[in-house]
N, C-alpha and C positions, 0 to 999 in steps of 0.2 A: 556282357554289359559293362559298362563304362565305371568308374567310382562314384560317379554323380550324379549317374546315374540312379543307380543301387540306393545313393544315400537319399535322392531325392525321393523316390519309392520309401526308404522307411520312413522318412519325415511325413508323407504325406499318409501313411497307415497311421501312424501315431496318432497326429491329427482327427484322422476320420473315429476313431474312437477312444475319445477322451477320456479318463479315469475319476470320479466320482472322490474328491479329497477332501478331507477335513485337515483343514490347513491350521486350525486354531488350537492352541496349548488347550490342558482341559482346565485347571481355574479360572486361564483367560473365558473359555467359554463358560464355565456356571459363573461366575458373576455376570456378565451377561445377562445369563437367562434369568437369575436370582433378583435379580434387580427392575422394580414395577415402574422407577419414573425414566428409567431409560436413557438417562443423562450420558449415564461412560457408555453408552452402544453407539451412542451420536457424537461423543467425542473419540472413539476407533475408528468409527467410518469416514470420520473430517478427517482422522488421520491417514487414513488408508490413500483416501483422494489426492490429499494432498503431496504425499508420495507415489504418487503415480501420474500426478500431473508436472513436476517437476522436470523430468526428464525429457517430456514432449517441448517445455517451454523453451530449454536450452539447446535442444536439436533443431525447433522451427527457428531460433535466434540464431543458430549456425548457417543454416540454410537460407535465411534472409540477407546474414552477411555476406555469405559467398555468391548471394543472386545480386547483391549488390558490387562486389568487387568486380565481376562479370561482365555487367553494364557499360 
């Protein structure tokens, strides 16, 4: 088999069974959970969005420009 094979086959085992992670420090998490009015859980997850929507914006902006230089 080919390199690219191979590596495509592990990429896509990986994939098909995802591992179960707890990505959050543990104080990050009990304040969290510690906390009744919920306020910092909703200002981590505007955070979170917001860093993850970023990247999209700047990639669709790339791709808009170069569909436009194109034209």
């Amino acid at each position: 088999m080919s390199i690219k094979r191979t590596l495509f086959l592990v990429v896509m085992v990986v994939a098909a069974f995802p591992l179960d992670a707890d990505a959050q420090c543990a104080m990050c998490r009990a304040v969290l959970e510690s906390e009744s009015s919920g306020k910092a859980a909703e200002g981590i997850n505007n955070g979170i969005v917001y860093l993850m929507a970023v990247p999209y914006v700047l990639v669709a902006g790339l791709f808009y420009f170069i569909y436009r230089k194109m034209r």
